[in-house]
N, C-alpha and C positions, 0 to 999 in steps of 0.2 A: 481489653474491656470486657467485665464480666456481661453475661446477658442479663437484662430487665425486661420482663414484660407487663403491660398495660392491664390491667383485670376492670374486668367490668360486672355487674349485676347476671347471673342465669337467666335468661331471656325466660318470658311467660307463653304458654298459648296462646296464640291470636288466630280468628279466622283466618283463613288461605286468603281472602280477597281481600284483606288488607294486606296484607305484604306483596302480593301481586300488584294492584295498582300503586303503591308506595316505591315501589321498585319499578313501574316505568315509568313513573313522574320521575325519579333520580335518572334514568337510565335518558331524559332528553337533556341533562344540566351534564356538561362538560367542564370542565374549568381551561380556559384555551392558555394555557402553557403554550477463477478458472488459472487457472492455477499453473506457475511457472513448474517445471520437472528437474528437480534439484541432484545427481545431474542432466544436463540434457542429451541428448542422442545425436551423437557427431554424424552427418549425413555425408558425408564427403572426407571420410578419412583417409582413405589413397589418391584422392583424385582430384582437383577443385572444380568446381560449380563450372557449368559450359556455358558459362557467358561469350554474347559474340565475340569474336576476336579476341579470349583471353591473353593469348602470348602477346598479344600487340599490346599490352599495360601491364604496367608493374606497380599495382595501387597500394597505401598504406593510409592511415587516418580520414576512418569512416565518419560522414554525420550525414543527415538526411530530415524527410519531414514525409509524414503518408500516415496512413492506416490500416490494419488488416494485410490483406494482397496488395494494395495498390500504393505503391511509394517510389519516393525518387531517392538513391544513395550517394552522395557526393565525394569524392577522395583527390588524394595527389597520384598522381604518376610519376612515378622516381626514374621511368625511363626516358621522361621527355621534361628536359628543361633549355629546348632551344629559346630564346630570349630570354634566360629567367636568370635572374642575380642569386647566384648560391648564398642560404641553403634553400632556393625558392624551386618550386615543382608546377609543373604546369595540370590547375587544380580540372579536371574532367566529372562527368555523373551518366550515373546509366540508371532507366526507371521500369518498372510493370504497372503493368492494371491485373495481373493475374498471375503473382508468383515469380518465382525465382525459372521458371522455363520461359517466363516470357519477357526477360530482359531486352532493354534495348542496344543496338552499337554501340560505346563511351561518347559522348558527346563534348567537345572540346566547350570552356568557356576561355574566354580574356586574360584570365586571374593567372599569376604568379605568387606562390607563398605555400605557407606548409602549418598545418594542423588547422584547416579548414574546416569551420563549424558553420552550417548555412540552416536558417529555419525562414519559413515560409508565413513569416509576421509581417504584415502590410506595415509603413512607416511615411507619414509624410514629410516631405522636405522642401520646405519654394511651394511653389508652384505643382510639385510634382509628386503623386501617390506610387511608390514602389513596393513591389507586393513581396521582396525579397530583402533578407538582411544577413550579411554573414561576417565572420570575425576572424583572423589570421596572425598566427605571430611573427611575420616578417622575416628578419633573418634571426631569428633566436638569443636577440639579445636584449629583451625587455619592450623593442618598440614594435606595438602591435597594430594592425591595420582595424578598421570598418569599412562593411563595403553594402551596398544596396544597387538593385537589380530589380528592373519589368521584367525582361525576359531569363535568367540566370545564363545567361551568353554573356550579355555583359556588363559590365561591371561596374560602379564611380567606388572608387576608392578616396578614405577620408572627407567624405562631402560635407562635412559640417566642421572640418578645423586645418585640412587639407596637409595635415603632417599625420601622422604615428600617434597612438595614445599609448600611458603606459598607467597600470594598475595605482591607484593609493592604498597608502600601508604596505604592512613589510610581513613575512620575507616577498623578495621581487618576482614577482611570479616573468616566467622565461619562456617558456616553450607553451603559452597559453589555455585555452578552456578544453575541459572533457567533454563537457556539455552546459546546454543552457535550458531554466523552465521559466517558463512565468506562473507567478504565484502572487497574489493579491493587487493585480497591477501593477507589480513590480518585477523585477528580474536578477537571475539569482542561477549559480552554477558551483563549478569544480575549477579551480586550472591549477599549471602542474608549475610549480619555484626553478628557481635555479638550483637549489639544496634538495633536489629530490622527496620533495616534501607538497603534498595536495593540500589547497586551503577552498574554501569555502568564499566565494566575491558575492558582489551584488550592487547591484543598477536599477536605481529608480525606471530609466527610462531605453536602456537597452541599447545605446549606443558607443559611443567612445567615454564614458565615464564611468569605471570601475573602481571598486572598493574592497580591500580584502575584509576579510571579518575574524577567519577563524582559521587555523590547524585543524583539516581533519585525519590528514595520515600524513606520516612518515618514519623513522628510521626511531623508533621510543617515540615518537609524540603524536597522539592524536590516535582515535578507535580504530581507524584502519591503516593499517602498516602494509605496502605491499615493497617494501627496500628488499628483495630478493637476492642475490647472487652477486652481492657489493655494486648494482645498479639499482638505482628508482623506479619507479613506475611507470607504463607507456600513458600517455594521455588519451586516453580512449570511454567509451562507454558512455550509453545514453540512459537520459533519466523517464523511466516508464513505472506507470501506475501498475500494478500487476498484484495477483496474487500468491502468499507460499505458505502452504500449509492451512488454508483456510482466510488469511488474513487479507487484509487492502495494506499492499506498502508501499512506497518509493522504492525500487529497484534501481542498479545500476551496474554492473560489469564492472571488474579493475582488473588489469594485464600486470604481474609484476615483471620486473626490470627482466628477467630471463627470460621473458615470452613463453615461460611453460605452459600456463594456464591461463583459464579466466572465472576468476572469484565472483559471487555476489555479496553487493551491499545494501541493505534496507533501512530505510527508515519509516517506523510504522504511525510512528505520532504523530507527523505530516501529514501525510497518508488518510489519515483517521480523524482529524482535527477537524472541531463543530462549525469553525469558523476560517476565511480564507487569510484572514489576518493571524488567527493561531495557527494555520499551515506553514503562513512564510516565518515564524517567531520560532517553530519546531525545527523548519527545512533549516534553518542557520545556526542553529544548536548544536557543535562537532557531537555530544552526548549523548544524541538519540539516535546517531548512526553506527550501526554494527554490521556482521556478517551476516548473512542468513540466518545459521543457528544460532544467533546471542552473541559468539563469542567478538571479542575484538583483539587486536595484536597483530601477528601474522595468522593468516586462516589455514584451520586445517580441511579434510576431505570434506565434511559436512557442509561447505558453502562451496563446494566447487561446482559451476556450471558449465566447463568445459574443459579438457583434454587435449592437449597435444599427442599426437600418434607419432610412430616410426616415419610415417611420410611425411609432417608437418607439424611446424612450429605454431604456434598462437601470438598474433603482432596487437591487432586492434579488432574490438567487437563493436556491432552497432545492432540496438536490440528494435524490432519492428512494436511501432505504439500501436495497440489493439482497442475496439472500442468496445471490446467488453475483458472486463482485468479476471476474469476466469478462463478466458481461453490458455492453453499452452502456447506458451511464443515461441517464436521462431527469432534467430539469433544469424548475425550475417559478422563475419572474420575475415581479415587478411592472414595470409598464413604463407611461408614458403616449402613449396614441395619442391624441395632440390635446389632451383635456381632462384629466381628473382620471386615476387608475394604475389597470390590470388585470392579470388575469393571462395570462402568455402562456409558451410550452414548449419547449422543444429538446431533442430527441431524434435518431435516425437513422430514425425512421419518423414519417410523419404522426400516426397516433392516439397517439404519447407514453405507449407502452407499452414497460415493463421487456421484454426478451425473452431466452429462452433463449442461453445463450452457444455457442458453436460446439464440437461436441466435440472431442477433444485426442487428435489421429495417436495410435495404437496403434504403437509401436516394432517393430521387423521383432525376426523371432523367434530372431536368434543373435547374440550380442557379440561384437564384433570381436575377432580374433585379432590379439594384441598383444607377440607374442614370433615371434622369427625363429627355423627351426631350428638346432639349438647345432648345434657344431663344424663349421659352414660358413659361407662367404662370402656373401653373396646378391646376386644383380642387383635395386637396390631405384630407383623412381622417386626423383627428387629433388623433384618438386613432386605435390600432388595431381591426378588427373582431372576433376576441378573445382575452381573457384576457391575458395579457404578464407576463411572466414567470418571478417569482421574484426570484431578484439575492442579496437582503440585501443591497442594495445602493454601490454597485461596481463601479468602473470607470475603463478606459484606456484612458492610457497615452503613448503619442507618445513622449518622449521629442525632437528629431530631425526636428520634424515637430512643435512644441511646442503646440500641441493640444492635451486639456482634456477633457475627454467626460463622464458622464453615460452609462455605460453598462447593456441593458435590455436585456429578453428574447423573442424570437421571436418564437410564435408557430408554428406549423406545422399541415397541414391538407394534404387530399389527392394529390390536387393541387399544393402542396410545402411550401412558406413560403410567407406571405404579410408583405411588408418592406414597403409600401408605408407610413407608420406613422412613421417611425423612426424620423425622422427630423434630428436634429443633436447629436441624441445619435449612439451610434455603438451596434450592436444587436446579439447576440450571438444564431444560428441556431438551434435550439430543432433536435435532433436526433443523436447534434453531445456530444462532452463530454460537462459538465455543467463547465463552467470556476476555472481554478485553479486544477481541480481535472487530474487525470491521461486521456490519451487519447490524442483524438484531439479536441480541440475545434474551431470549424468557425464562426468567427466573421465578419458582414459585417458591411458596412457605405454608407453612399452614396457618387457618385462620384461628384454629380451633383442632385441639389436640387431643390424643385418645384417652390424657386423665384427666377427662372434661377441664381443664384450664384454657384460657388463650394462648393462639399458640403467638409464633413469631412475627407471623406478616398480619396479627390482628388488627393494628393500625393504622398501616400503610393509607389506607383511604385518606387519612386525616393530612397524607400530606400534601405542600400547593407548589406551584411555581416558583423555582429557584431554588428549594430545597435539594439539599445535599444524597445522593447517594455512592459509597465509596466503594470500592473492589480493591484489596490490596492483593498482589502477587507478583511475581518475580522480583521482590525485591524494592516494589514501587508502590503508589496507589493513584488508582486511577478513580477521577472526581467528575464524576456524573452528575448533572442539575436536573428536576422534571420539567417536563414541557407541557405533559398529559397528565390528565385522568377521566377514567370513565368507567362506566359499568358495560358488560358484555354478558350477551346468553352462553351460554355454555357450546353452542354451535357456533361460534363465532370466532373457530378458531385463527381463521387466513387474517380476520382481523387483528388479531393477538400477535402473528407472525409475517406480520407485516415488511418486505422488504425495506432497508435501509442501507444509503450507500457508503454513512458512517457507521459507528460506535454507537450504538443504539442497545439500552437496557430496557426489558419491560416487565415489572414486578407484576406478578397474577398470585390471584387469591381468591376463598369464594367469600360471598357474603347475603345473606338475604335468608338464612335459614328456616325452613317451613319444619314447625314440628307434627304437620300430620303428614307427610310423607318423609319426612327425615331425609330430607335431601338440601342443596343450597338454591337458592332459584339463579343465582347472577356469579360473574366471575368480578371481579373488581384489579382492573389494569391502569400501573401508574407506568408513564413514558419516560425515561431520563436521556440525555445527550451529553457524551463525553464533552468537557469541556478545558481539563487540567491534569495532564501528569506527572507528578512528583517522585 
């Protein structure tokens, strides 16, 4: 779409104190519209983790429920299945309030069964509130357990139909869940087929009634392929908010069949979605889940987050949920070193501690000046004083204004930002989020151009609630609505850069221009929230 812009009449002189109070009469009217380490640092490559008593267990198929340091990690012990109907293991958990040093002894529960996934969702049943709910797949042949737990010692298995449930829709899921999230009230996961193929379920209500929906990997079918070494995939890997590369995504870990590695898979739309009902519509969409870097198929090094070494293989990961998704995580594996599986860690510090994430630059204290002074020519740079931030040939798109632009990046130095070269692309401010990705991103334009015309973002004020703003890039576009507008002083900038824990755009521009000091008196900020990616 070619560019259009809006022309208006050459503003005249007016006293200063009329546009001074005319601009804060407008300035009270609103219109009310840490980072995962890709890969990570094996902390325990010759040796596994000294858990008490490791040689006394031989654990495989991690899940768990905690936060930061303090969590409990539940698995099977393949070395003890006295009472247990094969392929059934007798399911144990060992927890911290402080790290991977301060594990407890394994603590025996009741349970018998294998690919145990336990999460710490209260559930009523009768008469009775149990603070525990987990899910097992029996003996590996389609019929799968529910089980709930006060204390996670022990156990009611099947307490609402008192047989085995077994998945609706096809293919038959076998060897059960990777993992489980709740997402809009609902619930929603991974589990692994008898065709070595991962699909996509989900559960209104998170008990023994599941529903497949989709292929998301397998062997040609579906974004993530992990069919390695003419085996499938292990069922492993938990689902955590986190960040890579800047971004808010669903994360999750996949083992292929050969236990060499562990992959990461994201989905950012989920992640990033304005609403909890466009969360669970994105999370069940096989096509918004990729590797890390983009790609799908089998993944190559760029999405590897872990390593198998000469002492040890890679079985099953369990990533620790963090309650801020800029820390670097910490990642907990079974692995065999030589004989039977342990557990071992990767983090970016040896002790495989969650850590504070790094605080987030403070914005310099005045918004760039975004408008030329009217009724003159200006001598304007044609490129920036530092090199502009590549954004992969991005644009924004206003359609209500019917202007398309190039979206560059605009550096940032001590002194703030130089927009003087933008011309008629729109620039997107370094220190706020990088476009598309979670956060806030500030985008500015100019009001008013160096050959005295308006420039791109001369409009922008004019738009209201529910209007469109578009970003197209990688291949997609992404459909921003406003929520805001307002006018702001020039010092205003923390307001402008406002954290957001979504997908947040925020168009700046100036506007109020005084022609006895040839300056703008106001920035004018419209707010948009990602609401649709196409």
């Amino acid at each position: 779409m070619s560019r259009q812009f809006h022309t208006r009449p050459v503003w005249t002189t007016k006293p200063l104190i009329i546009w001074i109070v005319l601009g804060l009469l407008l300035l009270t009217s609103s219109i009310v519209l840490a980072e995962v380490s890709v890969p990570q640092t094996d902390q325990t490559p010759l040796s596994p983790l000294p858990i008490p008593n490791p040689a006394a267990v031989d654990p495989r198929y991690l899940s768990g429920y905690g936060t930061d340091n303090a969590y409990t990690i539940f698995f099977e012990d393949r070395s003890d299945t006295a009472g247990c109907l094969t392929p059934g293991y007798r399911i144990k958990f060992v927890e911290t309030s402080n790290g991977p040093a301060n594990f407890s002894a394994p603590q025996l529960t009741d349970v018998c069964d294998t690919h145990f996934v336990v999460k710490d969702w209260p559930i009523t049943i009768g008469p009775t509130t149990y603070g525990y709910r987990a899910w097992g797949s029996g003996s590996n042949n389609g019929d799968h357990n529910f089980y709930v737990s006060t204390n996670r010692i022990n156990w009611v298995r099947n307490p609402l139909s008192g047989v085995p449930f077994n998945f609706t829709g096809s293919p038959t899921v076998l060897y059960g869940f990777h993992d489980v999230v709740q997402i809009n009230g609902n619930y929603m996961g991974f589990a692994e087929t008898a065709t070595s193929r991962t699909v996509i379920v989900w559960s209104d209500l998170g008990t023994n009634i599941w529903n497949v929906v989709a292929i998301v990997g397998g062997s040609g079918v579906g974004p993530l392929d992990l069919n390695v070494g003419g085996s499938g995939p292990t069922p492993t890997g938990s689902f955590v908010l986190m960040e890579v590369g800047g971004q808010q995504v669903y994360g999750k870990l996949g083992v292929p069949g050969d236990n060499s590695d562990a992959f990461l898979a994201i989905n950012r739309v989920a992640a990033q979605a304005s609403t909890s009902a466009a969360a669970e519509s994105a999370f069940l969409d096989p096509t918004n889940w990729s590797w890390s870097d983009g790609s799908t198929g089998i993944p190559d090094a760029d999405s590897l987050v872990l390593a198998g070494s000469a002492a040890h293989d890679v079985r099953e990961v369990w990533t620790i949920p963090m309650s801020n998704t800029r820390s670097d995580h910490v990642f907990f594996y079974t692995a065999r070193y030589g004989g039977g599986s342990d557990f071992g860690c990767a983090a970016s510090n040896p002790e495989c501690l969650v850590l504070d994430p790094p605080p987030i630059d403070t914005p310099p204290s005045k918004l760039p000046s975004t408008g030329f002074p009217k009724r003159k020519n200006a001598n304007i740079l044609t490129s920036p004083l530092t090199s502009p931030i590549q954004t992969s040939g991005m644009t924004l798109e206003i359609p209500d204004l019917k202007i398309q632009m190039p979206l560059v990046g605009v550096p940032q130095s001590a002194d703030g930002w130089d927009v003087t070269w933008l011309g008629n692309n729109a620039g997107y401010l370094a220190g706020s989020a990088f476009p598309t990705w979670s956060g806030n991103t500030v985008i500015t334009g100019h009001v008013w151009n160096a050959y005295n015309q308006p420039g791109p973002f001369s409009e922008i004020k004019s738009l209201s609630f529910g209007d469109e703003v578009l970003i197209h890039a990688w291949g997609k576009t992404y459909h921003y609505e406003v929520r805001e507008k307002k006018l702001l002083f020039p010092s205003q900038s923390e307001t402008a850069f406002t954290h957001e824990e979504y997908d947040w755009i925020t168009l700046i521009t100036c506007e109020f221009f005084n022609p006895i000091t040839d300056e703008y008196l106001f920035r004018r900020s419209v707010k948009a929230v990602l609401v649709e990616v196409k």
